[in-house]
C-alpha positions as CSV (number, residue, x, y, z in Angstrom):
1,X,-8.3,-7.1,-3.2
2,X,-11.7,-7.7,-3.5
3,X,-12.6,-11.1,-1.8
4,X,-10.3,-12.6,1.1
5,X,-9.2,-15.7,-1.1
6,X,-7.6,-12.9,-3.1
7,X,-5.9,-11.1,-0.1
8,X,-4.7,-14.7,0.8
9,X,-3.2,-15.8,-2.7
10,X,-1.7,-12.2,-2.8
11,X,0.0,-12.7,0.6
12,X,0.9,-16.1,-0.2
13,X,2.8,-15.2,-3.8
14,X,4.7,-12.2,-1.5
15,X,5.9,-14.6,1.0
16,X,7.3,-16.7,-2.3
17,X,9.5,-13.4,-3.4
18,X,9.1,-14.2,-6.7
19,X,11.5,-12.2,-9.1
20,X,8.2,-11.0,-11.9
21,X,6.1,-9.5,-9.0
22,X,6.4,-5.9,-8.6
23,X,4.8,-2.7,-6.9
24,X,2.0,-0.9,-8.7
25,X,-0.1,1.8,-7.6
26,X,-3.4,3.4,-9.2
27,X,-4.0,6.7,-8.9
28,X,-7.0,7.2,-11.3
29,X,-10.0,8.2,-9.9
30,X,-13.0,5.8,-9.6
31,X,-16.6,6.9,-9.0
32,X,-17.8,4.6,-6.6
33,X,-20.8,3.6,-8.3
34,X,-18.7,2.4,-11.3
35,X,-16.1,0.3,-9.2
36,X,-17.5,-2.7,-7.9
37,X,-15.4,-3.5,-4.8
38,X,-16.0,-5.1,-0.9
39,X,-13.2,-4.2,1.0
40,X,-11.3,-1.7,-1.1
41,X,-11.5,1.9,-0.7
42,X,-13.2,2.4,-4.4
43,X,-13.7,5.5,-6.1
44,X,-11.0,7.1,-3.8
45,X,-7.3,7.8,-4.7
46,X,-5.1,6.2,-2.8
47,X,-1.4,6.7,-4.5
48,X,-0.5,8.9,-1.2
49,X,-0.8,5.5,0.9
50,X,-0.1,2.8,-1.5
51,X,3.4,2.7,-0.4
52,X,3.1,2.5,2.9
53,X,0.5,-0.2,2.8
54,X,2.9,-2.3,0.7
55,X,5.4,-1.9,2.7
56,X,3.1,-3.2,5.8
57,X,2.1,-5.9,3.9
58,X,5.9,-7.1,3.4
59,X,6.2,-6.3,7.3
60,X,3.4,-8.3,8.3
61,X,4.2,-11.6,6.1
62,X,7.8,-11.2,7.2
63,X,9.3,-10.7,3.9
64,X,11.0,-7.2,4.5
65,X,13.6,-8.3,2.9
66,X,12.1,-8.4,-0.4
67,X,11.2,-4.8,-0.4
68,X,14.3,-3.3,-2.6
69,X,13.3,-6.0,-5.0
70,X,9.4,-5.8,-5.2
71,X,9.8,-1.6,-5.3
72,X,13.0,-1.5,-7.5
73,X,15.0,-4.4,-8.6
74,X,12.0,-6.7,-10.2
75,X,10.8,-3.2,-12.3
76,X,14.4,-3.0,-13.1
77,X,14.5,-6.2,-14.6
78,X,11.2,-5.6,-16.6
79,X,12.1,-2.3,-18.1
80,X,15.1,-2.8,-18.2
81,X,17.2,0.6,-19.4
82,X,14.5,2.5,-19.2
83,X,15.8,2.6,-15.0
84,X,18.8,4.4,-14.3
85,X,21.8,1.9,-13.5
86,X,22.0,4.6,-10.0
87,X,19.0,5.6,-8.5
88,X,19.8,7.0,-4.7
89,X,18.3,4.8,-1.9
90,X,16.0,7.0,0.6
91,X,16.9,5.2,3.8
């Protein structure tokens, strides 16, 4: 998120739980001089944390609850059968 109004509206549209809004992470690789960025870690990858810092975010706007559908059940919905119906929880 590059500008804190961003980070707000972002935060504000998880704590709505809204059933198109799902989890995506980029792992491309970004020279840092190409990505134009002010609180974002350009130019790195970041796929190995992505994750977790979702799931903080969920934590910290007190919408855990939404995390099976945000990381699973919206995608599902989107793709459709492309997901397998049984996909094994990692609890």
């Amino acid at each position: 998120m590059k500008e804190a109004e961003d980070n707000q509206a972002i935060r504000g549209l998880v704590r709505e739980k809204p059933r198109y809004l799902v989890f995506g992470a980029d792992d491309a690789i970004h020279l840092r001089r190409f990505k134009h960025c002010f609180r974002a870690m350009g130019g790195l990858n970041t796929y190995h944390c992505s994750t977790e810092l979702a799931l903080q975010l969920l934590d910290e706007e007190g919408v855990l609850d939404y995390a099976d559908d945000f990381f699973f059940g919206n995608v599902k919905r989107f793709h459709g059968n492309a997901i397998p119906q049984d996909l094994p929880y990692l609890t």
